[in-house]
C-alpha positions in Angstrom: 107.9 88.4 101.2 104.3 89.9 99.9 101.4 89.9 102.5 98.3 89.2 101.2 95.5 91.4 102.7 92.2 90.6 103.2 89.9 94.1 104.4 86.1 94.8 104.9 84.8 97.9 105.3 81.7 99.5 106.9 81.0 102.7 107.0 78.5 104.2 109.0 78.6 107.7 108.4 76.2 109.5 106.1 77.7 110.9 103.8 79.4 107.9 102.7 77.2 105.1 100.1 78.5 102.3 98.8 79.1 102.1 95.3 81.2 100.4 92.7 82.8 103.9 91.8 86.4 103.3 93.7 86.3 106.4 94.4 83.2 106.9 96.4 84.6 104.7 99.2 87.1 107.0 99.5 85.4 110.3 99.5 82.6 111.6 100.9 79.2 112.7 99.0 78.8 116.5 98.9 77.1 118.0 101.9 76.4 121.7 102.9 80.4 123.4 103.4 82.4 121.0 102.0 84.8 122.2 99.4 87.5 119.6 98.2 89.0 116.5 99.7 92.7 115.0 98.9 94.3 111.5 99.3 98.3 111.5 98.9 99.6 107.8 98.6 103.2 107.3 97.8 104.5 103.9 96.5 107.8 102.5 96.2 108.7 100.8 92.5 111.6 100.0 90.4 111.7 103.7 89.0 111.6 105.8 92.4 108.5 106.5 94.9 104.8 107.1 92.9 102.9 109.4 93.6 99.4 109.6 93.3 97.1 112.8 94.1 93.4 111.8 94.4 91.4 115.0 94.4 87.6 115.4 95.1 86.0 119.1 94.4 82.4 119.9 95.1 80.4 122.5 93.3 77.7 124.7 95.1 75.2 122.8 93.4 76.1 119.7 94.9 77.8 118.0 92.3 81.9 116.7 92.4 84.8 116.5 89.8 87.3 114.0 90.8 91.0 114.0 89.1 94.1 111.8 89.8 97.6 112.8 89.1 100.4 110.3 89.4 104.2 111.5 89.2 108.0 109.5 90.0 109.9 110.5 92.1 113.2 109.4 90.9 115.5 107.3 93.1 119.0 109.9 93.6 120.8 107.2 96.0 
């Protein structure tokens, strides 16, 4: 039975904007001491649990490289 799911977000904390960048409503903007940020989400499929690493680094001059990784991990039951 699928669920469909309806969600609205606000966020009020400063660091956050809103932007059509997928990303950026995940991850913070760079501030003073902030170094990297990671989501994990694992998904079940027909091919085993996906996983996908969502990785946010900031620079010292206030810029950020984002980088995804997705993997399988392979069903062994």
């Amino acid at each position: 039975m699928a669920t469909e799911f309806n969600t609205k977000a606000t966020f009020k904390k400063s660091a956050r904007i809103v932007s059509d960048y997928e990303n950026d409503m995940i991850f913070e903007q760079p501030r003073p001491g902030l170094i990297q940020q990671e989501l994990v989400t694992y998904e079940n499929t027909e091919n085993g649990v996906k996983r996908t690493v969502t990785t946010r680094v900031f620079t010292t001059n206030g810029d950020y490289s984002d980088q995804t990784s997705i993997s399988i991990l392979q069903n062994t039951l």
